[in-house]
BANUMI-332084 format. One record per residue (C-alpha): x, y, z; residue in one letter. Coordinates in steps of 0.25 Angstrom, whole numbers, plus 5000, padded with zeros to 4 digits. Layout:
! residues N
XYZA...
END
This chain:
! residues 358
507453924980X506853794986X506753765001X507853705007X507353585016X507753535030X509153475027X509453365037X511153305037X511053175028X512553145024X512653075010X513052915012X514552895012X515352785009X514652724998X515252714985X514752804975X514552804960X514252924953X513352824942X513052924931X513653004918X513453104911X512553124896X511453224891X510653184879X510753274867X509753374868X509153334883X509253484891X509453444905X509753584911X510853684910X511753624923X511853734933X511253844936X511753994943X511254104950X511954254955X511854304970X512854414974X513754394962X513954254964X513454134955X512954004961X513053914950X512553754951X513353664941X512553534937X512853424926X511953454912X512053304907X511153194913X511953114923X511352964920X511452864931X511052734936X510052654947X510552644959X511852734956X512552844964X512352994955X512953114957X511953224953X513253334952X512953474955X513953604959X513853744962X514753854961X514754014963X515254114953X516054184957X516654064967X516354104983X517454114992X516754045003X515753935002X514353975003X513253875010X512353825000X511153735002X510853644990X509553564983X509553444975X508053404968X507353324958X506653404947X505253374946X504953284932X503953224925X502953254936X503753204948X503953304960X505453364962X505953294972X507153354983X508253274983X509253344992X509453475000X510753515007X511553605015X512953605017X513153435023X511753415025X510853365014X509453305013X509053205003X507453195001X506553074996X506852944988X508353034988X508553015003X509752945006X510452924992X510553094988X511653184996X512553304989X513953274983X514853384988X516253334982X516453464976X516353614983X515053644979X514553524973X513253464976X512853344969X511953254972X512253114975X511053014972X511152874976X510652734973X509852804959X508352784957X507652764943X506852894949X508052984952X508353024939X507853164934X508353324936X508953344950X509253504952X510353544962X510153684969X511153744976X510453864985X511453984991X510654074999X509554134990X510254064977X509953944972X510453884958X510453744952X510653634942X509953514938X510453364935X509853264927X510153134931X509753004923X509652854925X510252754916X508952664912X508052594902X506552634899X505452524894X504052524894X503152454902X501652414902X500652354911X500652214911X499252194905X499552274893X499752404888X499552544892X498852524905X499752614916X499452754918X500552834923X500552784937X500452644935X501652664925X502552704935X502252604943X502552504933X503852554931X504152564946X503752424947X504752374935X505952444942X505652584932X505152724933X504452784921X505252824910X505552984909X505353034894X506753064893X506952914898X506052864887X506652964875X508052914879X507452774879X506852794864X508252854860X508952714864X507852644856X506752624864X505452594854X503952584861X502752594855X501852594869X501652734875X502052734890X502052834902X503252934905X503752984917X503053114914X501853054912X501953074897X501652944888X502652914877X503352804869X504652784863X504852744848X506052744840X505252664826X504252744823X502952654818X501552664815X501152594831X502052694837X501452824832X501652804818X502652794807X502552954805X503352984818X504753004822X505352894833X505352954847X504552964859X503052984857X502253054866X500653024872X501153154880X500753154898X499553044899X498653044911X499452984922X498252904927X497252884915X498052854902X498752724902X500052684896X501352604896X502452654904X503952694900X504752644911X506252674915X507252584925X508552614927X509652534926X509952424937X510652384949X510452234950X510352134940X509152074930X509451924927X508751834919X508551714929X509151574925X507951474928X507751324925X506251364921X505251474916X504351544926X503251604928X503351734935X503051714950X504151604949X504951704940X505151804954X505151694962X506351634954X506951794956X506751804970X507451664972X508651704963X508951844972X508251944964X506951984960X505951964945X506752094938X505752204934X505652244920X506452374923X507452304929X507452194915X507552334906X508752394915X509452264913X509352244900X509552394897X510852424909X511252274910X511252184894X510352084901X509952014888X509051894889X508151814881X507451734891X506051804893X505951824910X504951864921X504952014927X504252054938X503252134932X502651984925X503352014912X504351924905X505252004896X506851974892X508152074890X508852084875X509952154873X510652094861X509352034853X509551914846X508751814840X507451734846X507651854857X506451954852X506652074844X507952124838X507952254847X508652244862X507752274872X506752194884X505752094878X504452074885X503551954885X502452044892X501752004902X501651854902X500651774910X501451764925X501251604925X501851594913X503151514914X503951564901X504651654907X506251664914X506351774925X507151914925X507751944940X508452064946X509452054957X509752174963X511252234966X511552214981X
END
């Protein structure tokens, strides 16, 4: 049984409007855990209920992690229970608290402070509420409900809607190590992609020859037309493994992951090309700011943005959105075209901007 911390009374925010933002689905052959767990004291059965499918969700939403407990056979009077909501450690991160409660008092810990408290519509329910969703929250959350000596629980996966694409340093190929690629995608509005992110990526069609880091350290690629560059003809399309590099000697591309947006990516009208100190200056004076390539991916993925004008992004990059290809537009396939890293005082290039939602 784990420690119960201090508890301190932090009432969750009334009088907002809430949107539950997520639905239900669980890949073919993806376990996820068996949804509740039970244990017997005195006769009696503490059993905690929690969903078995993946609840996929969005940035910036309202989610309802739901959990419920029960006894059997059922108690005649209610019995004080304390409760425990955490995030599983993955991929080398460290488990985090996310909420301890007893009764009407609840404390929320870290980034989670202020946008968690318990969802009590119900006897004996204790779903967490998570507002205003990160690219970081997603991942296995476990709910404990503790009664005396007992302690039983259930975990929930919980999934953001988002695109993965690979990045690379701008003067050329494989030159992050792992901590430079998280970075990299943290500065294009991104994380690093999860394996399971990246295999679901491959199943949508995602094709790339260049090895790039994973969240877990691991280095891999995605290829769906096997060919001789991309580990030879022999092999079967799917996900190839270098296996867990040295996170500070070995140097790859990255894998990164943005989730879908809140504000808007707009391909700027202007009477003239720019180069791309004028292309952020031409942002800024517009309301918004340069987009970032995350942001060009999430809007092109969540939004159809569909463009052919190659356009500045913040990261000194000129690349455009296609969605429907078409002729004189590049390849036949839809997807994000990129120019590369193009000499900033070069003046052939539009802008990309990104307003955010009030």
């Amino acid at each position: 049984m784990r420690p119960l911390l201090l508890l301190y009374l932090l009432p969750c925010v009334s009088g907002l409007p809430f949107y539950n933002g997520f639905y239900y689905s669980k890949p073919n052959g993806w376990n996820l855990g068996n949804g509740h767990g039970e244990g017997v004291f005195n006769g009696v059965r503490l059993v905690v209920e929690t969903p078995e499918e993946t609840l996929f969700s969005y940035r910036g939403a309202n989610v309802t992690l739901p959990c419920h407990y029960h006894y059997e056979p059922a108690l005649l009077s209610p019995r004080p229970v304390r409760i425990k909501w955490w995030k599983l450690s993955e991929n080398g991160a460290p488990e985090q608290d996310v909420l301890v409660a007893i009764g009407l008092r609840h404390r929320s810990f870290g980034d989670y402070r202020g946008r968690v408290c318990l969802r009590q519509d119900r006897e004996r329910e204790v779903s967490l509420q998570i507002g205003d969703l990160r690219p970081e929250d997603y991942g296995r959350y476990r709910c404990e409900v503790i009664d005396g000596l007992e302690d039983e629980s259930g975990l929930v996966e919980l999934e953001l809607r988002g695109v993965v694409f690979p990045y690379q340093h701008p003067q050329g190929r494989y030159l992050l190590n792992f901590r430079e690629a998280q970075r990299a995608c943290e500065e294009q509005d991104a994380v690093v992609a999860s394996f399971e992110q990246l295999f679901r990526a491959w199943e949508e069609g995602l094709d790339w020859c260049n090895a790039g880091w994973l969240q877990d350290a691991s280095v891999q690629y995605p290829v769906t037309l096997a060919r001789q560059p991309c580990g030879g003809l022999g092999l079967a399309p799917g996900v190839r493994s270098y296996g867990p590099r040295h996170r500070r000697l070995h140097r790859y591309d990255v894998f990164c992951f943005s989730a879908a947006l809140k504000g808007q990516v707009y391909y700027l009208d202007h009477p003239e090309k720019l180069t791309l100190a004028e292309a952020r200056e031409a942002c800024q004076e517009d309301g918004a700011r340069i987009a970032k390539v995350g942001q060009l991916f999430a809007a092109w993925k969540f939004r159809g943005l569909d463009r052919c004008d190659a356009g500045w992004l913040a990261d000194g990059s000129a690349r455009y959105p296609v969605v429907h290809p078409r002729p004189n537009c590049g390849p036949l396939e839809p997807g994000v075209r990129s120019f590369g890293f193009p000499d900033p005082r070069s003046r052939r290039y539009g802008v990309y901007c990104y307003r955010q939602h009030p």
